[in-house]
C-alpha positions, 0 to 999 in steps of 0.5 A: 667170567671175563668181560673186555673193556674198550682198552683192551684189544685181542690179539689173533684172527678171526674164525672168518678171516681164517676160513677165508685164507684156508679157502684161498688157499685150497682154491690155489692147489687145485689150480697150481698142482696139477700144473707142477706134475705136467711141468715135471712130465715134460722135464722128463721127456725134454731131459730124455729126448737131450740125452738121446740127441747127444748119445745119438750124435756121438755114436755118427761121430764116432763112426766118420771118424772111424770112416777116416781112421779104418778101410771100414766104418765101424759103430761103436762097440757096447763096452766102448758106449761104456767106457768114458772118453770114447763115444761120450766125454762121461758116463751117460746121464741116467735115464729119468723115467727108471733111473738107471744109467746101465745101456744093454746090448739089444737088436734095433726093430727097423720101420718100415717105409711110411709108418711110425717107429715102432716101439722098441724092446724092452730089455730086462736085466739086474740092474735094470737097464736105462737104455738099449743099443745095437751095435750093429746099426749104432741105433740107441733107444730108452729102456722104458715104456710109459704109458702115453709117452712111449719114449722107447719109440724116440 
């Protein structure tokens, strides 16, 4: 058996003084966890609602510029949303909720007077489409329906 003088001194921690750290330490993800999640969500949603407002203001510029271009304004084609150097300097940032840069063509649901939007359709495709946009009324939306965001009727 070893047995310690005054002159030799151990080295490491404690049994206490590491249950104290762990303890801290837990105390701090439940707190700090749940934080990051919310901080991430609402990176979403912001960095969606940006693109929307971007691709949304490109498409009304592309229109009175047609307005002074042709007899008729026109909104922009689905394979000119498409293309760069058109409507948008570059391709259209991908969608965060799915991932997917892809817009498809779709028919815009107008509200009607004094209620909220309603929620857009959702199109399937391969690959999956990020968002969706009628031509017709040079309306764009997202491609995706979280439940509690429902940032397709943005």
């Amino acid at each position: 058996m070893r047995t310690f003088t005054k002159s030799q001194k151990q080295n490491g921690f404690t049994l206490i003084e590491l249950l104290a750290v762990i303890v801290v330490l837990g105390i701090l993800s439940v707190i700090a966890v749940p934080r990051y999640f919310d901080y991430s969500a609402k990176a979403r949603e912001a960095t969606l609602r940006s693109t929307l407002g971007n691709v949304r203001s490109a498409i009304s510029n592309f229109y009175a510029h047609s307005h002074l271009t042709t007899v008729a304004p026109v909104y922009p084609s689905l394979n000119q949303m498409q293309t760069p150097g058109v409507v948008l300097q570059d391709y259209i940032p991908a969608n965060p909720y799915n991932g997917s840069a892809v817009i498809a063509a779709g028919t815009f649901t107008v509200p009607t007077a004094g209620t909220p939007n309603p929620a857009q359709t959702i199109v399937s495709g391969t690959p999956t489409p990020g968002y969706v946009y009628d031509s017709a009324v040079g309306k764009i939306w997202a491609n995706t329906n979280t439940t509690g965001i429902n940032e397709n009727t943005w």
